[in-house]
Phi, psi and omega in degrees: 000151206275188180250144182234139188274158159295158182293154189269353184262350184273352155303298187319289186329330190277316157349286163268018159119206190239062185293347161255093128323144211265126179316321171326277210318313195305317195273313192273019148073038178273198153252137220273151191274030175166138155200186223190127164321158150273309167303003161256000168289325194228125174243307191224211215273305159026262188274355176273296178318287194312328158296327155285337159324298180311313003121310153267344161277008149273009166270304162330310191317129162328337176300295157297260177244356149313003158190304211275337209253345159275317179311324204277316206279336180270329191258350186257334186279000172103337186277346177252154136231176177250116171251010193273219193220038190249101162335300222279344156261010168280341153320269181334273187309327170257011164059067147211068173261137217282115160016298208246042190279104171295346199252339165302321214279307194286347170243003203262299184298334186255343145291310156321293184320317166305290184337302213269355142307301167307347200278290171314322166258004144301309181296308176324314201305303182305353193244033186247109158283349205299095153330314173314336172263143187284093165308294203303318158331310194284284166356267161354311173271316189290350153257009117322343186248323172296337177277292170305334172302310180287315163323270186334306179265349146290347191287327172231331161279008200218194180101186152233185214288015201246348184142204169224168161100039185261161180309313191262356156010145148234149187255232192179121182336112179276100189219123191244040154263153182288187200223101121263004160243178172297310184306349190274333194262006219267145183307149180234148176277145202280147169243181192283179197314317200279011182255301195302310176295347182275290173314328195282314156307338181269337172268007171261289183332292164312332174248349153311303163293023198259144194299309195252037160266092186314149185271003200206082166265138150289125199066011177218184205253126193232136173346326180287309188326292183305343172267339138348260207309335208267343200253354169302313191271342145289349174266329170273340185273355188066050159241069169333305190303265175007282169310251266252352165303308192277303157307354190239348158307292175294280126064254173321281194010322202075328171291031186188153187194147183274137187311144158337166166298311196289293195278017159316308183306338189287354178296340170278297213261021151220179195233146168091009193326165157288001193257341202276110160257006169179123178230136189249109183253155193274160150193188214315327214250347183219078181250141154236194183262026179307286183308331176279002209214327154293318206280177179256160302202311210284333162284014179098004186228195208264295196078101175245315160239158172216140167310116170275133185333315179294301180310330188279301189301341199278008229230138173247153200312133161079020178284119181280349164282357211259325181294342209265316200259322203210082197296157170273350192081110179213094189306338173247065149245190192244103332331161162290145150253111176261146175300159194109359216222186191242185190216008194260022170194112175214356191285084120334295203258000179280309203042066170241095158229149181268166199258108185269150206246303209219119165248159169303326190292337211281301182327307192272313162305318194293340194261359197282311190288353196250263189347265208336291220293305214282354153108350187276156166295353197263340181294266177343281142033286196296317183271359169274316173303335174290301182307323163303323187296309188312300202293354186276319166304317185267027162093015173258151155289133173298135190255190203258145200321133152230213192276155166312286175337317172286337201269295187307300158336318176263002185253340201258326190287314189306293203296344202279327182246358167286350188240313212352135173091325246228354153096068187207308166338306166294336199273332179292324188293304171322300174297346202263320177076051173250354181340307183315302181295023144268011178108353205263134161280302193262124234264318177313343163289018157301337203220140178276146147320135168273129152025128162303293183270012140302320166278339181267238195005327194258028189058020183071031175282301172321095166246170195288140193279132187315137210074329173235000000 
């Protein structure tokens, strides 16, 4: 996997020692190789901008969404296949993955690491005289990036084998302190599914209300982001009203609107679209492998992954998304495109292509699918005219009044090729309790493993997800 250079802002941080210390260490009680008052790390606005960098460059990472937490979510859901030659994704594509899957270990471990970044210049922030800095503001986006990080890891390690948001939910350990002393380190035991939702809500809550919290930043998570997170993470908990309350804010907004029928691809092969509400971006000196890691070895890249036939199959005639999603191949554009491969990622040799985490089309399903559930017919009405706008947008006919089941049912096909790539297909089959229809018998791979040595290191306070 390639080296991903770092924000240029995180030399101030390195600097001044090594205070994001690693969720390992932090879970497996070792004692941390350096630590550091927070209040002597981040004093003004600065070294705090440098600290939130860091903090997206745990986002950023190949680990995260710089390649595996999307990929993984596409590739265990059917929307991929795996053609390379990597055991630990050949696990992933037949959903038997072993404990000790280093590429799980590695992503489980580089979100924590953000967190416990972020968990450190939270604690700082209240004893920073710099006036220039805004705390609440700042404070806001960093439990906003933190509300996500603990979602991004109940999304895959916690829930139950039946969906989320259920009685018997398990959740994933919670520490919203830095990890800087040894005593700071001692492993916590994971809480349920509904506490992890609890947390993740106070720190949405908190940055929805924060007064001088923009609403909108580029490439980085602005208030609309946090109302993002919050109507994604109400659509998995079944608080329908809520979820569609929240989706028709950012919605409603006005900042933001879906790219043309024609200019779709540009939502990719340009950056920053009107459709984008939080994209995490790359270039040429801050790359990642995505594209490298779809393309074939004759185009510069590893061919690791591939779009899958079922994915092709899923796209109905005259879909302007299905060339987008499932390329036909075109040896003379600019990159080559070989068939088989997606166009939302091709900067091979660049490796900039940015990554979008939350879009508006996301929005309008999300709000299509909280209408249905809720069950009235002027309720249905609604999520189906939400559900017509995505189809309408791709070249489709709008369809005609049916049954819940059907509207729900077309909201799930709708998400599987409007998110395609985009790291949602397994968490959507999960939510659905359709995991069976990938072949999987044993219903507890519903749930990924924790880290193997994440469990052993920690004397088994860490425990292990039920099955393996």
């Amino acid at each position: 996997m390639r080296k991903y250079i770092k924000y240029k802002y995180l030399a101030v941080l390195f600097a001044a020692g090594t205070v994001l210390s690693s969720c390992k260490k932090e879970l497996e009680a070792q004692k941390p190789q350096a630590s550091l008052d927070a209040s002597i790390a981040f004093t003004n606005v600065a070294s705090v901008r440098a600290g939130l960098f860091g903090v997206y460059n745990s986002l950023q990472s190949g680990n995260y969404y710089g390649l595996q937490y999307n990929a993984f979510a596409e590739l265990g859901g059917g929307n991929l296949l795996h053609v390379g030659t990597f055991p630990t994704y050949a696990q992933i594509a037949n959903n038997q993955i072993l404990t000790d899957n280093v590429n799980i270990s590695d992503m489980y471990n580089t979100i924590y690491t953000g967190i416990n970044n972020a968990n450190t210049i939270i604690a700082a922030i209240p004893s920073i005289t710099d006036a220039a800095l805004d705390k609440d503001a700042t404070l806001a986006e960093l439990r906003t990036l933190r509300a996500l990080m603990y979602f991004d890891l109940l999304r895959y390690f916690g829930g139950a084998p039946n969906g989320y948001g259920q009685a018997a939910g398990v959740g994933v350990s919670i520490k919203t302190s830095p990890t800087l002393t040894e005593s700071d380190a001692t492993p916590i035991a994971r809480s349920t599914e509904a506490q992890v939702y609890t947390q993740i809500l106070a720190d949405l809550d908190f940055a929805i209300a924060a007064p001088t919290y923009t609403n909108k930043i580029v490439n980085r998570a602005g208030k609309d982001v946090a109302n993002a997170i919050k109507s994604r993470l109400q659509l998995y908990r079944s608080q329908w009203v809520e979820a569609e309350a929240l989706a028709t804010t950012v919605i409603g907004s006005a900042r933001y609107s879906l790219v043309s029928t024609s200019n779709y691809a540009n939502i990719w092969l340009a950056k920053n679209s009107t459709e984008s509400i939080f994209e995490l971006d790359y270039n040429s000196a801050d790359q990642n492998s995505i594209a490298f890691y779809y393309y074939t070895t004759a185009t510069g890249g590893r061919n690791e992954i591939s779009s899958s036939n079922t994915l092709n199959s899923a796209h109905e005639a005259n879909d302007v998304r299905k060339d987008i999603n499932f390329t036909i191949g075109a040896p003379n554009a600019t990159p080559a495109i070989p068939a088989g491969k997606t166009r939302k990622f091709s900067r091979i040799s660049t490796g900039d292509d940015n990554v979008i985490l939350f879009r508006l089309a996301e929005m309008y399903l999300i709000r299509a699918e909280a209408r249905v559930r809720q069950n009235t017919p002027a309720k249905i009405a609604e999520g189906l005219s939400d559900l017509n706008v995505i189809r309408t947008r791709a070249g489709l006919l709008p369809l005609v009044s049916v049954s819940q089941t059907d509207v729900l049912t077309a909201i799930l096909a709708e998400r599987r090729v409007e998110l395609a790539h985009e790291g949602h297909r397994w968490f959507d089959l999960r939510r659905f309790n359709l995991t069976s229809t990938l072949g999987i018998a044993q219903t507890y791979r519903a749930l990924y493993p924790i880290p193997q040595r994440e469990v052993l290191t920690s004397g088994n306070i860490i425990a292990q997800n039920t099955g393996y």
